[in-house]
N, C-alpha and C positions, 0 to 999 in steps of 0.2 A: 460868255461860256469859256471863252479863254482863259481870262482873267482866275475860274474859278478853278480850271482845272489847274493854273499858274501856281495857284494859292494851294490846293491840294497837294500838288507834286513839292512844292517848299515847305507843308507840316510835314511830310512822309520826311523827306531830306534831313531836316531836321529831326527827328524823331531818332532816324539810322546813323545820326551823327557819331552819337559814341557806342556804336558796337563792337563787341567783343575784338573782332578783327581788325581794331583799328588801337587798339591796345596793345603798345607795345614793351612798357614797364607801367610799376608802380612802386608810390613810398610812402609810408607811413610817416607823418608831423606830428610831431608830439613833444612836449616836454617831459625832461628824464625824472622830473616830481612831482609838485602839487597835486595839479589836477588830476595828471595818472596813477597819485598812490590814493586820489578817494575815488578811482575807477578801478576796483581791484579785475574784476573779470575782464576787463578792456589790458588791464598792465600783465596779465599773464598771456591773453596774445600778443602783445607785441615784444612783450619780453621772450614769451618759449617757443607760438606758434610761428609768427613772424618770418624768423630768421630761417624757418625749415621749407619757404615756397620759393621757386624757379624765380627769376624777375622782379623781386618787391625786394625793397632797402626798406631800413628803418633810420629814420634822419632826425635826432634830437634837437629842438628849437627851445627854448627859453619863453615859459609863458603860454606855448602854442596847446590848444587843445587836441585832442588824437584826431585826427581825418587820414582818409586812404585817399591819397592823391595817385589819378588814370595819368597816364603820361603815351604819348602819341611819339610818332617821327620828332626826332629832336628835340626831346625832351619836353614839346608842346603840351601843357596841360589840357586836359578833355573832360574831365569832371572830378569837384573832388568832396567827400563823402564822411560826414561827420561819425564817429565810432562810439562816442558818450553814451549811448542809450542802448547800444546794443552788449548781448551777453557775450560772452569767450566764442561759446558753439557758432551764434550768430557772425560774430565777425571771420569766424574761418569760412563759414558759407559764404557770406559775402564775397571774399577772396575768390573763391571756388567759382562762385559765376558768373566772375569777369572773367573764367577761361586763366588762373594761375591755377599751376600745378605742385605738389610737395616733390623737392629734391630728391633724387634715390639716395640709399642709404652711403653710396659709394661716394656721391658727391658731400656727404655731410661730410665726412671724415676728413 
């Protein structure tokens, strides 16, 4: 019985690992060509949408296909989330419900 409640309590654990709360940045990995000019709806989030949320960078890698990389205390990775298949709308939702927010207009400027 221990055992099972042991095993119980360590899928919940795991489960709550990466919630929203424990998200502290995020950055978008991408290459600044290829592959994101034959993802056109993925390259106009991370070209227009991107740049207008609280805590997410966008970080140009060579080669790298798009993912939204969770960043924890110290910059520790906590999950990271491939963007390829998803549309424009989709990828802001996605942002949206890991708890990022869009900049007020004051901070854009």
């Amino acid at each position: 019985m221990k055992l099972l409640l042991l095993t119980i309590f360590g899928l919940f654990a795991i489960s709550n690992a990466f919630e929203n709360s424990d998200i502290v940045s995020a950055r978008i990995e991408t290459c600044r060509g290829c592959s994101l000019n034959r993802l056109p709806e993925v390259k106009r989030f991370v070209m227009d949408d991107a740049p207008k949320y609280e805590r997410l960078e966008v970080k140009f890698i060579s080669g790298a296909p798009p993912e939204l990389v969770l960043l924890g205390e110290g910059d520790r990775e906590l999950e990271r989330l491939p963007l390829s298949q998803l549309s424009r709308e989709e990828c802001n939702k996605l942002v949206e419900s890991r708890g990022f927010t869009q900049k007020s207009k004051d901070k854009e400027l």
